[in-house]
C-alpha positions as CSV (number, residue, x, y, z in Angstrom):
1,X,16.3,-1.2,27.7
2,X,16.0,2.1,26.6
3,X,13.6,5.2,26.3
4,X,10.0,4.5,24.8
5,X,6.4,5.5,25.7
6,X,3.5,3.3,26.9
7,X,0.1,4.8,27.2
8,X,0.0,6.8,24.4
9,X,-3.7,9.1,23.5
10,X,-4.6,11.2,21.5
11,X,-2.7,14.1,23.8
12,X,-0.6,12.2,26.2
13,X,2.1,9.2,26.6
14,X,3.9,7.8,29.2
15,X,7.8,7.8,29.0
16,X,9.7,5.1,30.5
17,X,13.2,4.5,30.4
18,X,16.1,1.7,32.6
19,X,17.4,3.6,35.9
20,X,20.5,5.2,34.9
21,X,21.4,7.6,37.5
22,X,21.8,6.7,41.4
23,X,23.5,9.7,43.0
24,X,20.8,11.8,44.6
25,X,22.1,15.2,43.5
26,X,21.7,13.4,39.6
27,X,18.7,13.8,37.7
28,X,16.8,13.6,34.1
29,X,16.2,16.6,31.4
30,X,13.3,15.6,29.3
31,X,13.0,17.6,26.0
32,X,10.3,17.0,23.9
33,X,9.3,18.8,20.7
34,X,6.4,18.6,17.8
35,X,9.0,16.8,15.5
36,X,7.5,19.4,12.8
37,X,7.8,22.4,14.8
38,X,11.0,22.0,16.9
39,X,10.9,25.4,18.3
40,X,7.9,24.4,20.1
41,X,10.2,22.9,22.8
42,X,9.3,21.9,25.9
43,X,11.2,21.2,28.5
44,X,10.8,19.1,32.1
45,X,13.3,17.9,35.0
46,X,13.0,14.7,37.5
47,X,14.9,13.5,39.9
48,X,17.1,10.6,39.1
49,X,14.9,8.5,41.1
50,X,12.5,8.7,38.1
51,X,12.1,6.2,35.4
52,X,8.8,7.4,34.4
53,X,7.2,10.6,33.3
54,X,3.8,11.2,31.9
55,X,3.8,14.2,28.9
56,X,0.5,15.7,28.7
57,X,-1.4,18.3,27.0
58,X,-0.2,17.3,23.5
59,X,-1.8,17.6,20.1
60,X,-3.2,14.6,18.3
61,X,-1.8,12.8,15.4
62,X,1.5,14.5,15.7
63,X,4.8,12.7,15.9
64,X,7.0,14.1,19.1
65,X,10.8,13.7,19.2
66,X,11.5,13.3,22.7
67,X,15.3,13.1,24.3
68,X,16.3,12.0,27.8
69,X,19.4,13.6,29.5
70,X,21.0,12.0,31.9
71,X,22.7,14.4,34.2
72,X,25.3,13.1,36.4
73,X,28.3,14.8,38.2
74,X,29.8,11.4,38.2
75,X,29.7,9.4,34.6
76,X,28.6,11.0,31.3
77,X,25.4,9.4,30.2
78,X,24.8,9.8,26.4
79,X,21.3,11.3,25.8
80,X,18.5,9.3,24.7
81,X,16.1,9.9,22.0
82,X,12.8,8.2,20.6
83,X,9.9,9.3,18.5
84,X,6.3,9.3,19.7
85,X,3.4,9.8,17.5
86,X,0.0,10.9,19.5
87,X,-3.0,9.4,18.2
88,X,-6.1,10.7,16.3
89,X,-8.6,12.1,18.3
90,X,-11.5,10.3,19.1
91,X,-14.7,12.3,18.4
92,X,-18.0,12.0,20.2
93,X,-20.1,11.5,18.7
94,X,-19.5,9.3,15.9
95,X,-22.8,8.0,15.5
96,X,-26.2,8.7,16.7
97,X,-28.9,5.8,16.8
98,X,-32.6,6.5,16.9
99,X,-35.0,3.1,18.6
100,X,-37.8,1.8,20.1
101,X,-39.7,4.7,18.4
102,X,-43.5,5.1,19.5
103,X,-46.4,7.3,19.0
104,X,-44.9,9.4,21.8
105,X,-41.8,9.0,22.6
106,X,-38.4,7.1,21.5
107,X,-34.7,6.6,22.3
108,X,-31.6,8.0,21.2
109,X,-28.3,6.8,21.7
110,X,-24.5,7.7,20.8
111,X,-21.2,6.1,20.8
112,X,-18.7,6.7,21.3
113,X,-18.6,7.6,24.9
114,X,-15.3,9.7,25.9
115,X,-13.8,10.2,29.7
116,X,-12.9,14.3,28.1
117,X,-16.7,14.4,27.5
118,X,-18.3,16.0,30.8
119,X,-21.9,16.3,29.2
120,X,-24.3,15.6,26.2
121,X,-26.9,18.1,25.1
122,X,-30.2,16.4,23.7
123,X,-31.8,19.2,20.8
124,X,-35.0,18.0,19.7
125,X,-37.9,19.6,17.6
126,X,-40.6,18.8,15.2
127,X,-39.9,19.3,11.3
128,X,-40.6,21.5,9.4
129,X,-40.6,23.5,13.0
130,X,-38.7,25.7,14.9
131,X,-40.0,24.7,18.2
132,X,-36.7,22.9,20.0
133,X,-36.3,21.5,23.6
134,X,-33.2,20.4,25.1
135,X,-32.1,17.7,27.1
136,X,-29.5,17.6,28.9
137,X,-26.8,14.0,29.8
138,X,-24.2,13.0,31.9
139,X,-21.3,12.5,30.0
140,X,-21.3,8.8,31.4
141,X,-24.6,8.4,29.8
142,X,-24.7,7.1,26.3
143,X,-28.7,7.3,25.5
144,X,-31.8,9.1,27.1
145,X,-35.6,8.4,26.1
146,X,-37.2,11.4,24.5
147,X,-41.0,12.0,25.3
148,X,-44.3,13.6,25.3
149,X,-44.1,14.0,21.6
150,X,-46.7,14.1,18.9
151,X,-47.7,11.3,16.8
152,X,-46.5,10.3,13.4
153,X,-44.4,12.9,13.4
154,X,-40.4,13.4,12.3
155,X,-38.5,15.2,14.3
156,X,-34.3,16.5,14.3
157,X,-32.2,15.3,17.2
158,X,-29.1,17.0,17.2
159,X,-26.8,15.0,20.1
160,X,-23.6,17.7,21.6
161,X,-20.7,16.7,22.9
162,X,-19.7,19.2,25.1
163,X,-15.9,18.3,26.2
164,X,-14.1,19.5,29.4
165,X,-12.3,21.4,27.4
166,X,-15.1,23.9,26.4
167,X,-15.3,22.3,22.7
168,X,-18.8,21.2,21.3
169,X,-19.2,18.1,18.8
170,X,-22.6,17.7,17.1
171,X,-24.2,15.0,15.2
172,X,-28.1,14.9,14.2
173,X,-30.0,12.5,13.2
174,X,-34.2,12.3,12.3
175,X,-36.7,10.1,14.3
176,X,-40.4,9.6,13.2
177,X,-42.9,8.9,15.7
178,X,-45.6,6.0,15.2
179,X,-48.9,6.8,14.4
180,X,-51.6,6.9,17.5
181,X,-54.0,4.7,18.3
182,X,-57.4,5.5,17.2
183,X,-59.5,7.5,19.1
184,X,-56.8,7.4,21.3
């Protein structure tokens, strides 16, 4: 019965902790801190009807010390402490998959697919070449079918992530169209 986070991500975590306080005018000082930069600290205050407190806008794969204050005009509370470590963050995408290649068109897919993703840009172009189109994908989306192309031909598909956040991921890969029918 004691402080520890739930829900942890690569920039958030949950803090929970047992109801200590019960006066109304009580309530909690969270502190929380980079554990390798301490004078980065933060600082938040709930009411002591709280026993939960999400902590957002961290950075990944870094290990937070965090201490609850209980703040009481009535009993002395000792303060709590825990570590939380934020994990890695996921990158999109991690892998891009070229199938069901034809003479004119085929698909491409990515994984994996992030919520912090809010679209996917779809580069394609002929090599050796420098004429590219672009396609642009929901970030729910996780694959598109890319067409009117030329026979037996490779082309670069470079799949962006482009995050909520305003940062861009990018992964290529190379397709090769089948060759035509002939006479076709």
């Amino acid at each position: 019965d004691r402080l520890h986070a739930v829900d942890v991500t690569s920039s958030s975590f949950r803090l929970v902790w047992p109801k200590l306080l019960s006066q109304d005018s009580d309530y909690y000082t969270i502190e929380y801190a980079p554990r390798d930069d301490l004078g980065q600290k933060r600082t938040k205050q709930v009411s002591g009807a709280h026993t939960t407190l999400l902590l957002s806008n961290l950075a990944p794969e870094t290990t937070y010390e965090v201490a609850l204050i209980p703040e009481s005009n009535v009993l002395y509370f000792p303060p709590q402490t825990t570590r939380v470590a934020t994990l890695a963050e996921e990158i999109s995408p991690a892998q891009v998959l070229i199938s069901e290649s034809g003479p004119r068109s085929f698909h491409v897919s990515w994984a994996p697919t992030l919520a912090s993703v809010g679209s996917y840009q779809v580069l394609y172009g002929p090599l050796p070449g420098n004429s590219v189109k672009l396609l642009e994908v929901d970030g729910e989306h996780n694959g598109t079918v890319v067409d009117k192309l030329t026979p037996n031909t490779t082309y670069l598909v470079t799949v962006t992530a482009v995050y909520r956040s305003g940062k861009e991921k990018s992964l290529s890969a190379k397709a090769c169209t089948q060759e035509g029918e002939p006479g076709a």
